[in-house]
Short mmCIF file of the C-alpha atoms (twelve columns), coordinates in Angstrom:
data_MODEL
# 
_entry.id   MODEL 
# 
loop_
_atom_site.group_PDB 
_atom_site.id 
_atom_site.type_symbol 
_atom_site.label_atom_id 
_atom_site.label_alt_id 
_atom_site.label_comp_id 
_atom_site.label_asym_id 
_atom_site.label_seq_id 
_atom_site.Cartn_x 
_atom_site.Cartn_y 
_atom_site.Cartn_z 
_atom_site.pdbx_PDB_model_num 
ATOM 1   C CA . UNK A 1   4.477   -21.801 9.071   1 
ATOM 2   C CA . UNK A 2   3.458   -20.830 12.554  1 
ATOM 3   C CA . UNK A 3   6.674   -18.988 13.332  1 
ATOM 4   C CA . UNK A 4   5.961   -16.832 9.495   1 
ATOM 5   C CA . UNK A 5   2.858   -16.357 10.704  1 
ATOM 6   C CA . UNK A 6   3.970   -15.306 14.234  1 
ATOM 7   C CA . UNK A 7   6.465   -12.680 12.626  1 
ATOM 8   C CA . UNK A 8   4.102   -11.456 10.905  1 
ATOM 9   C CA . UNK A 9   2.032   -10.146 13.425  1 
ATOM 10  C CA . UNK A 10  5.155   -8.991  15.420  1 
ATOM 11  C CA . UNK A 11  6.010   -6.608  12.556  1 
ATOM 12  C CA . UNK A 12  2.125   -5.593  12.283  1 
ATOM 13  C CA . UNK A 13  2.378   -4.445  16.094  1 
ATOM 14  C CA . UNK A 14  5.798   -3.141  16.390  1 
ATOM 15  C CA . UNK A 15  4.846   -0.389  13.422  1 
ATOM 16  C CA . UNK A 16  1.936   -0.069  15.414  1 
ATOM 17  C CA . UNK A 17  3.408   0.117   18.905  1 
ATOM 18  C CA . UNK A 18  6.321   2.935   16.650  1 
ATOM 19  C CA . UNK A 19  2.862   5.317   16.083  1 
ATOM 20  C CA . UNK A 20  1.783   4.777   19.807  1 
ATOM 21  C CA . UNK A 21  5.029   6.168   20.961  1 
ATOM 22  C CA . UNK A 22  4.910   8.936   18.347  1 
ATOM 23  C CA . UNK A 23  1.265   10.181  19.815  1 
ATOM 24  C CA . UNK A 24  1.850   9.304   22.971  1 
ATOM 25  C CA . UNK A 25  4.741   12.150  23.290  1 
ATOM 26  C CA . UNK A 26  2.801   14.363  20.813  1 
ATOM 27  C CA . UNK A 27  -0.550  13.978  21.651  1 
ATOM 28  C CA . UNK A 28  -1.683  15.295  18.395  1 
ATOM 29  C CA . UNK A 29  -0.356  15.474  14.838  1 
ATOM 30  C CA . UNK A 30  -0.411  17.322  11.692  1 
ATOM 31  C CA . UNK A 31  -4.487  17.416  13.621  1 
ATOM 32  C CA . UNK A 32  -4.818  13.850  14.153  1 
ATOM 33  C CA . UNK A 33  -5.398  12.114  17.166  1 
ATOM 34  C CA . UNK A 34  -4.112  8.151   17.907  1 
ATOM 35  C CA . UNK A 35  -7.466  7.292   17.699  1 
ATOM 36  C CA . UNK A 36  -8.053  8.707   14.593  1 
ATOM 37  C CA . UNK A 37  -4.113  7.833   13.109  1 
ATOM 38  C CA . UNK A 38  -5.541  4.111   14.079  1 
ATOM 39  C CA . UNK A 39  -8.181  4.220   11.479  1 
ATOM 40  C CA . UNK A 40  -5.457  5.404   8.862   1 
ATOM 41  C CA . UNK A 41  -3.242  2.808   9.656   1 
ATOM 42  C CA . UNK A 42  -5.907  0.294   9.802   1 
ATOM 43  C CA . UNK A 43  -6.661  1.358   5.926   1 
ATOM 44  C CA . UNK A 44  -3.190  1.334   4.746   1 
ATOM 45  C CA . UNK A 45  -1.772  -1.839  6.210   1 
ATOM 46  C CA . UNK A 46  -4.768  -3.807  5.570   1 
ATOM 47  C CA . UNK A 47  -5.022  -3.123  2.150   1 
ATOM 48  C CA . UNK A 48  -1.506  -3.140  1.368   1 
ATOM 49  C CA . UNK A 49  -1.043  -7.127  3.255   1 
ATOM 50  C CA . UNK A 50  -4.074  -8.414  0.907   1 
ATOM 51  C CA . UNK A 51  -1.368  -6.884  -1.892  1 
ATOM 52  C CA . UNK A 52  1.260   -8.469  -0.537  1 
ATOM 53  C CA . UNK A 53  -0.590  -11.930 0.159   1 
ATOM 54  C CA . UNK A 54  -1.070  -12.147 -3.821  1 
ATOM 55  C CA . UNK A 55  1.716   -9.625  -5.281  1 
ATOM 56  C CA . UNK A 56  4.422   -9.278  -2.978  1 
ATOM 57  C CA . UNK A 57  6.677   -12.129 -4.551  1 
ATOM 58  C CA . UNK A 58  6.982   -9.981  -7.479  1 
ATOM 59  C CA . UNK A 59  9.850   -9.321  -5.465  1 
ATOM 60  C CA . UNK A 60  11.199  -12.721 -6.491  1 
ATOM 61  C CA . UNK A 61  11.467  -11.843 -10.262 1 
ATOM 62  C CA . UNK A 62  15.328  -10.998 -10.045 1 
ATOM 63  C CA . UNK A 63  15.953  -14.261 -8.483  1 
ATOM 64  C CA . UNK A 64  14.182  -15.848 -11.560 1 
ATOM 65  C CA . UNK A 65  15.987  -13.177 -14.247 1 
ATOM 66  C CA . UNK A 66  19.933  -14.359 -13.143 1 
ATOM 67  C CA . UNK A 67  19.075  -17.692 -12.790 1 
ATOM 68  C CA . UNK A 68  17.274  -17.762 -16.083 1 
ATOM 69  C CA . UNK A 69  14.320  -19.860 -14.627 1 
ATOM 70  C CA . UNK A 70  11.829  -16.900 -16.096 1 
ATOM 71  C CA . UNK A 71  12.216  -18.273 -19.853 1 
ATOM 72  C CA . UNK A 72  10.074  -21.318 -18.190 1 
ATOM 73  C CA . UNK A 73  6.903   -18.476 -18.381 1 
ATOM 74  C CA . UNK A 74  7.692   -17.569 -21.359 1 
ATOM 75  C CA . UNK A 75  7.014   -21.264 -22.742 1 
ATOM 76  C CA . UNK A 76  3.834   -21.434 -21.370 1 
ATOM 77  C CA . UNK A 77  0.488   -19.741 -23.568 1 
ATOM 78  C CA . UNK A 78  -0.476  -17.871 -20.639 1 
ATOM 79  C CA . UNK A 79  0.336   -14.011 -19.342 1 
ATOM 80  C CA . UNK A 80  3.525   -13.804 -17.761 1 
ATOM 81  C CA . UNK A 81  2.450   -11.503 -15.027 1 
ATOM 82  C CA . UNK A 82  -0.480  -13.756 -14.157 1 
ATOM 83  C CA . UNK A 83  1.815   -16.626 -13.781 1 
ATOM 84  C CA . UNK A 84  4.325   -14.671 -11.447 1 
ATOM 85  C CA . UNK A 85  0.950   -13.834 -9.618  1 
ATOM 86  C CA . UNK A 86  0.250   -17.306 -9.299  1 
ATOM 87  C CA . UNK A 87  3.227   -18.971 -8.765  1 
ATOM 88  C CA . UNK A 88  3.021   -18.509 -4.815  1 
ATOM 89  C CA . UNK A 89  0.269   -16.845 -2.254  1 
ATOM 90  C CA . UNK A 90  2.338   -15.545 1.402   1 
ATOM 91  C CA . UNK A 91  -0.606  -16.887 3.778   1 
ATOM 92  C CA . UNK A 92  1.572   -15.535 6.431   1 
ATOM 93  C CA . UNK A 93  0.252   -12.005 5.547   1 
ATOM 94  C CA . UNK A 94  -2.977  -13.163 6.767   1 
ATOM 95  C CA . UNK A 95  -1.851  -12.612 10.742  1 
ATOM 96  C CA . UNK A 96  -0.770  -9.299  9.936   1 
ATOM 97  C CA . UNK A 97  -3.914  -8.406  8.369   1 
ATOM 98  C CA . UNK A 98  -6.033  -9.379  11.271  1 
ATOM 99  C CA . UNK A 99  -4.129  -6.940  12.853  1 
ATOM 100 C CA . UNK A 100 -5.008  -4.283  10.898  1 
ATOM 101 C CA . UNK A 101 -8.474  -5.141  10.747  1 
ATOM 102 C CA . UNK A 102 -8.328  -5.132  14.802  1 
ATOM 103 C CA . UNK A 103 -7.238  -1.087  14.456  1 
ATOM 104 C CA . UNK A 104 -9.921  -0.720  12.065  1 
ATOM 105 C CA . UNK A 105 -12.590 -2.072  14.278  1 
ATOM 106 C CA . UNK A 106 -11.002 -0.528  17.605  1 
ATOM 107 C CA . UNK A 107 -10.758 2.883   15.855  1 
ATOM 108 C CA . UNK A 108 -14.427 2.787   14.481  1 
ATOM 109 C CA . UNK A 109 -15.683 1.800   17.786  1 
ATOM 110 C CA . UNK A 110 -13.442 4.680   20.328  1 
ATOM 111 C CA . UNK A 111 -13.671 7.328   17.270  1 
ATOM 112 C CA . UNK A 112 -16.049 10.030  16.651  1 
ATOM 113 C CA . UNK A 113 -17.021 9.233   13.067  1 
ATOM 114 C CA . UNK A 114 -20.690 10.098  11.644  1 
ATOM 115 C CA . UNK A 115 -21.757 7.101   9.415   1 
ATOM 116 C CA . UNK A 116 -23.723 8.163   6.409   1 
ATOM 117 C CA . UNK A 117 -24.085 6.130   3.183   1 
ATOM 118 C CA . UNK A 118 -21.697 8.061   1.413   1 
ATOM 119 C CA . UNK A 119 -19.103 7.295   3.772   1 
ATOM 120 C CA . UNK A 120 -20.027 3.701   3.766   1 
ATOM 121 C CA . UNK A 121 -19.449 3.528   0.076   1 
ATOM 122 C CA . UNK A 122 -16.090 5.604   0.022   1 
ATOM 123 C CA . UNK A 123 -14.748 3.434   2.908   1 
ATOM 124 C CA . UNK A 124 -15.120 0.257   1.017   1 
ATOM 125 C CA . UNK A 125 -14.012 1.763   -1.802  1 
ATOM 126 C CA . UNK A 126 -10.850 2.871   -0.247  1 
ATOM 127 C CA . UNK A 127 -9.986  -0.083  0.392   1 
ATOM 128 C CA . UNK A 128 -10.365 -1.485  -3.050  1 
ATOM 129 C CA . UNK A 129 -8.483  0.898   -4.303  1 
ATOM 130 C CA . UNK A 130 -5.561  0.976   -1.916  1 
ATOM 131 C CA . UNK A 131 -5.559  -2.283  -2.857  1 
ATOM 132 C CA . UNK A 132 -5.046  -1.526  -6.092  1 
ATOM 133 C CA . UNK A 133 -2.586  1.338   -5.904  1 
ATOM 134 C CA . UNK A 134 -0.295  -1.200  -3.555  1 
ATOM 135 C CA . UNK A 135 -0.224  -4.043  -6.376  1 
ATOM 136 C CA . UNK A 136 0.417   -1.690  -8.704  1 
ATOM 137 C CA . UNK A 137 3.631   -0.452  -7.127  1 
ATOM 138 C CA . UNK A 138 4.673   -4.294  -6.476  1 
ATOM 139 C CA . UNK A 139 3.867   -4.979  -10.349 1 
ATOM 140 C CA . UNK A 140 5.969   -1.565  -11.638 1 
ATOM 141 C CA . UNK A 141 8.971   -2.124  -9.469  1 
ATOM 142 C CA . UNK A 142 9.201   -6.109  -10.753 1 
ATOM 143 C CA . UNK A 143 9.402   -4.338  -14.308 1 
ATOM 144 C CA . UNK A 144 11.962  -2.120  -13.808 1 
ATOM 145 C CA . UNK A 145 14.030  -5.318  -12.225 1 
ATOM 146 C CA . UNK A 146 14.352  -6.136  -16.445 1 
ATOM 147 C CA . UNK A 147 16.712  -2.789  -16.218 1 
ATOM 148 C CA . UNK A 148 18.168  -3.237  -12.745 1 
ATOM 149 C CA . UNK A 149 21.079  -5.468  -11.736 1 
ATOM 150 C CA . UNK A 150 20.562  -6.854  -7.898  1 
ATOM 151 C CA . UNK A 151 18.536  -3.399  -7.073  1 
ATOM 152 C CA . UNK A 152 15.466  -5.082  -6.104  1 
ATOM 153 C CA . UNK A 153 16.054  -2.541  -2.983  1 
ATOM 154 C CA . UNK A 154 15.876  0.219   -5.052  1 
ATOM 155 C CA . UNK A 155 12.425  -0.319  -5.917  1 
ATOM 156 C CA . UNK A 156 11.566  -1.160  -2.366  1 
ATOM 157 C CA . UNK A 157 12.139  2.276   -1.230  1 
ATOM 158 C CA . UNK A 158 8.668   3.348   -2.839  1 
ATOM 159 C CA . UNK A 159 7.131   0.297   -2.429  1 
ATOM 160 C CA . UNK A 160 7.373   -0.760  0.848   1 
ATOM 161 C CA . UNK A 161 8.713   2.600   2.040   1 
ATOM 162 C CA . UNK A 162 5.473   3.954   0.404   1 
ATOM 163 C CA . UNK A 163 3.295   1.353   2.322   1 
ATOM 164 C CA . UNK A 164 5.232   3.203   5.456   1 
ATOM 165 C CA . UNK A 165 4.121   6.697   4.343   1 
ATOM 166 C CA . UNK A 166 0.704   5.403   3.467   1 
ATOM 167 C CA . UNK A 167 0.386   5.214   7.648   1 
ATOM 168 C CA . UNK A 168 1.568   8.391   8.414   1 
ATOM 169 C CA . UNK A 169 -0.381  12.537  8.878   1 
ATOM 170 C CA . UNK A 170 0.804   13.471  5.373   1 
ATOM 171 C CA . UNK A 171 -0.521  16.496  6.527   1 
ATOM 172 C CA . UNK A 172 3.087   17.320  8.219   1 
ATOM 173 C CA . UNK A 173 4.748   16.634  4.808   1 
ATOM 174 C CA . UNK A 174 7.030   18.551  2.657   1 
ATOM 175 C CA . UNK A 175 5.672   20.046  -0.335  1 
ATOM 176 C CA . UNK A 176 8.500   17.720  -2.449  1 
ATOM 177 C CA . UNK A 177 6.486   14.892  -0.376  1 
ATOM 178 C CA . UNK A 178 3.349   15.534  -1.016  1 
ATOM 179 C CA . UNK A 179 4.360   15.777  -4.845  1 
ATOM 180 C CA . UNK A 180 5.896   12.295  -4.807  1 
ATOM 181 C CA . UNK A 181 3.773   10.678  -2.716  1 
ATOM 182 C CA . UNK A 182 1.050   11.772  -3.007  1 
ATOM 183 C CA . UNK A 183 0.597   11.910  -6.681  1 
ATOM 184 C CA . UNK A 184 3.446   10.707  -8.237  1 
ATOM 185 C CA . UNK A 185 3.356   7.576   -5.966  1 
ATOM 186 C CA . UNK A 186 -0.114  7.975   -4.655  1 
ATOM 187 C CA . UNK A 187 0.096   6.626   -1.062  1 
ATOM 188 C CA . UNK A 188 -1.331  9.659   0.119   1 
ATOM 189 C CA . UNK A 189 -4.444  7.855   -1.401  1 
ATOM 190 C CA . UNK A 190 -4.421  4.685   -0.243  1 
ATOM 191 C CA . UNK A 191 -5.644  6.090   3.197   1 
ATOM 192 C CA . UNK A 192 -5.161  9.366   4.508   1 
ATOM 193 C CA . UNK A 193 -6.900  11.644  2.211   1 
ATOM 194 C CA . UNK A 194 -10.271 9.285   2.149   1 
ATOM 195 C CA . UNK A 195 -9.799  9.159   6.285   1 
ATOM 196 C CA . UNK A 196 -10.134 12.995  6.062   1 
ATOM 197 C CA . UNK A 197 -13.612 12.795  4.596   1 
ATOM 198 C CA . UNK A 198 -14.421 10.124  6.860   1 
ATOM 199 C CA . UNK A 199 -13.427 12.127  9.940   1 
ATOM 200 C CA . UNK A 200 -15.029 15.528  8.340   1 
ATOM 201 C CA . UNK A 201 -11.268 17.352  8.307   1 
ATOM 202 C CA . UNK A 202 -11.052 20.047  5.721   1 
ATOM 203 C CA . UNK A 203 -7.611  18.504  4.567   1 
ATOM 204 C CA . UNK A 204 -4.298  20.285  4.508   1 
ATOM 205 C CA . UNK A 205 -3.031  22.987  1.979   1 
ATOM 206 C CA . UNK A 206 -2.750  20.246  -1.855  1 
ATOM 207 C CA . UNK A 207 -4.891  17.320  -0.097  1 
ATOM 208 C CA . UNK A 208 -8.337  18.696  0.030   1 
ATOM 209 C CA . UNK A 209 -11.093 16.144  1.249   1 
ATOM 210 C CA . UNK A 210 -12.530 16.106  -1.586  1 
ATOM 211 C CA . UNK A 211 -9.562  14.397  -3.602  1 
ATOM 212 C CA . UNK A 212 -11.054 11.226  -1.442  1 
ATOM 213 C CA . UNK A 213 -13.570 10.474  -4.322  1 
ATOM 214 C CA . UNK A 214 -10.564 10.445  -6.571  1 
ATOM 215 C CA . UNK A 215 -8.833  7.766   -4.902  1 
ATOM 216 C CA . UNK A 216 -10.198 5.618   -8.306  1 
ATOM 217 C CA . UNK A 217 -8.659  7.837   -10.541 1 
ATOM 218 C CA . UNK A 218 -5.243  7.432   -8.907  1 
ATOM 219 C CA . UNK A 219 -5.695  3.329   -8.644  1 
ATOM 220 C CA . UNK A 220 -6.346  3.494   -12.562 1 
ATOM 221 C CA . UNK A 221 -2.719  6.089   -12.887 1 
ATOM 222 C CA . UNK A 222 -1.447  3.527   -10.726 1 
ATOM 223 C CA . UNK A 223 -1.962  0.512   -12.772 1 
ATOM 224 C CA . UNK A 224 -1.605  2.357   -16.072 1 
ATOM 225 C CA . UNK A 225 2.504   3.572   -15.206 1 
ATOM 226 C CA . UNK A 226 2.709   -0.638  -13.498 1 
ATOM 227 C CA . UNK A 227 1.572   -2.059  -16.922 1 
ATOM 228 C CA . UNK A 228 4.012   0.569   -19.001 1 
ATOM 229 C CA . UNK A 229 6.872   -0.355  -16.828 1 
ATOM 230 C CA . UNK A 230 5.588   -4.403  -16.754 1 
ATOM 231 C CA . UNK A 231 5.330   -4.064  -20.926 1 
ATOM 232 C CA . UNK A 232 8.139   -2.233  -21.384 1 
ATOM 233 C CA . UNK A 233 10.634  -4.648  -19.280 1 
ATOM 234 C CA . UNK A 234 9.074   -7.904  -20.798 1 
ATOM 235 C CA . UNK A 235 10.274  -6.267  -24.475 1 
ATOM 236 C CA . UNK A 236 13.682  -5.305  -23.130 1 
ATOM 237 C CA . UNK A 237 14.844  -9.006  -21.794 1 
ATOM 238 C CA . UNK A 238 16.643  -11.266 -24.210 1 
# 
């Protein structure tokens, strides 16, 4: 358990340490600083490792679908997903977490940012709702594992590769990009646009600031298409 926990830490700092570099030969980005990138990956990883502590072994639903231990759930008069939920909690998340929460505080403290109520309230509730929008993804891809066979990586490529993008100036993004995710998959929401109305930036050509008061709106598309894909792969397996 120490070692899990110890790893997860060292992954927490080595993304970190891979944005350091990045600034550190740029200087500035897409019109971010580090210090301000820090507050954006502070956000994003936070929320997305309190996902991960109670979703993330979602990813274990193939395992369960070949060896045909999932027909156990269905026995049992509760809600399928809230038993995969509940069948295991990854405390080792908890290490990396602390290490977002360190770039949070760090970032707060070093940046520039002009605390009024309203950005009280939309900073706690982007964090709820990146929350949100990072179960979400965890809950769609396990349904679409009822269609795939051994393509659990497949689904990874949004979900964890869209915790990656979460972190990032989507500002320097493709239109294509910004399309998928930013609305399609909304990562874009889970912590950059809200840290440009936190940090007073006008926002880039499709992410306005004031999209950060929709960040709800996409948590509620983001549950909506993980529930169609959740319902619709619970009525395809036999």
């Amino acid at each position: 358990f120490a070692l899990d926990l110890a790893s997860s830490a060292l992954i927490g700092f080595i993304e970190l340490a891979e944005i350091w570099v990045l600034f550190h030969n740029v200087g500035s980005l897409g019109g971010y600083s580090f210090k301000q990138i820090l507050l954006v990956y502070g956000i994003a990883d936070l929320a997305f490792s309190i996902a991960d502590l109670f979703f993330g072994h979602c990813d274990d639903l193939p395992t369960y679908l070949r060896a045909g231990t999932l027909d156990v759930f269905y026995l049992r008069p509760q809600p399928i997903l809230a038993q995969l939920i509940g069948s295991d909690i990854s405390l080792k998340r908890i290490t990396r977490a602390s290490v977002a929460i360190g770039c949070i505080v760090v970032a707060i403290s070093i940046g520039d940012i002009q605390w009024t109520a309203a950005k009280v309230a939309l900073f706690a509730l982007s964090i709820v709702c990146a929350v949100l929008i990072f179960s979400a993804q965890f809950v769609s891809a396990a349904g679409l594992q009822f269609f795939l066979i051994n393509s659990a990586e497949a689904t990874n490529a949004y979900v964890y590769g869209g915790r990656y993008a979460s972190t990032q100036v989507a500002s320097v993004w493709s239109n294509p990009l910004k399309v998928i995710f930013g609305f399609f998959f909304p990562m874009a929401f889970a912590a950059f646009i809200p840290s440009l109305w936190l940090l007073d930036k006008p926002g880039p050509a499709m992410f306005p600031s004031w999209l950060a008061w929709c960040t709800p709106i996409m948590a509620l598309w983001a549950w909506g298409a993980a529930m169609l894909c959740w319902r619709w792969g619970l009525r395809h397996y036999q």
